[in-house]
Every structure is written in C-alpha cells, then in structure tokens.
C-alpha positions, 0 to 999 in steps of 0.5 A: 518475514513476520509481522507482528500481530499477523504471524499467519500472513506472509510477508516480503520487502523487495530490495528495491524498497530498502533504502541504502545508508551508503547513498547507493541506488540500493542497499548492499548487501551489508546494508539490509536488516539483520535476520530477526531484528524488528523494523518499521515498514509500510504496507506497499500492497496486499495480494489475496488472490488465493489464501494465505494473503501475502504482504508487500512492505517498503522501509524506505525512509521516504514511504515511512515519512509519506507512501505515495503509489501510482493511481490506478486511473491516472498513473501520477502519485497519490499519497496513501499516508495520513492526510494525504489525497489517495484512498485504497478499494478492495474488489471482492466477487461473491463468486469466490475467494480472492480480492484486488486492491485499487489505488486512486486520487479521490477526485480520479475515483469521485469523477468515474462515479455517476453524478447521481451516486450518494458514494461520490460525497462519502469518497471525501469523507472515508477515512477521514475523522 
C-alpha cells in the first residue's frame, strides 16, 4: 500500500477496518479494494519505533465520517476527527530514534497536568483555529 505524497512510509489497512457492503461483520474477500485503485482512508495509528515509520489506515465508512480511539487515560472513545474532544502526543527521547503516540480526551490530559502549568490552557487551543 502507498500513500500519496509519502511513498517512503509504509503502510497497511487491517481487514478489520474494512468495511463489508454485504452487511457482514467483515469485508470478503471479494468485497476489499482491487489492487492499485486509490481510496480514502484514515490515519488509525503511526509507529516510528525504528525507521521507516509504518502507517495504520481504517476505511471504514464510520472513521471517515468521525475516527474515535480509545484514550490512553481512561479507555472511553475520544474522537480525533475535526472538531472532536481528543488530541494526539507524539513521545520523543533525546536518547535516540523512535516516538510513541498517546491518544487522550483533553479534559483526561489537561487533569494529569499540574495546576500551575501554562500547557494546561494550550491543551484547549491546539489545534483548534
């Protein structure tokens, strides 16, 4: 799989995230994307533990409408998509390669921050025009 703009990145769509037109609990085989045709998809997760960064894509119809993942802090659904309540942190060390993506609510995040932190009020406004 290839996604446009980023040839060097590798990238997947597990068949769990495809959905099946056939009502089915998942797509058949029949059902899935024909090889080379170009699709919409999400960004489901980025792994970059060691390099090239591997992509995880969904197509399913509800994630292209509104993605929602599991907060890292309290395990309920945050939604990720455009206006939703969920904001994405990429860990880096200044030990070496690699990074890890944390999912969170931004009242769950804004909470565990300490009470004098100037980040606890940019939790609200990143990403947000």
């Amino acid at each position: 799989m290839t996604i446009i703009g980023h040839e060097d990145i590798g990238a997947s769509i597990d068949g769990a995230a495809i959905d099946s037109p056939s009502a089915e609990s998942r797509a058949w085989l029949g059902e899935y994307p024909v090889v080379g045709s170009e699709i919409d998809a999400v960004v489901q997760q980025i792994r970059r533990w060691h390099p090239p960064a591997w992509v995880r894509l969904t197509i399913r119809a509800r994630d292209l409408d509104s993605f929602q993942w599991p907060c890292d802090f309290c395990d309920k659904p945050t939604i990720l998509s455009s206006g939703g309540d969920g904001v994405v942190m990429d860990v880096r060390s200044a030990d070496g390669p690699g990074s890890h993506a944390i999912v969170a609510h931004r009242e769950c995040l804004r909470e565990r921050l300490n009470e004098r932190s100037y980040e606890r009020a940019r939790v609200d406004s990143v990403g947000r025009s």
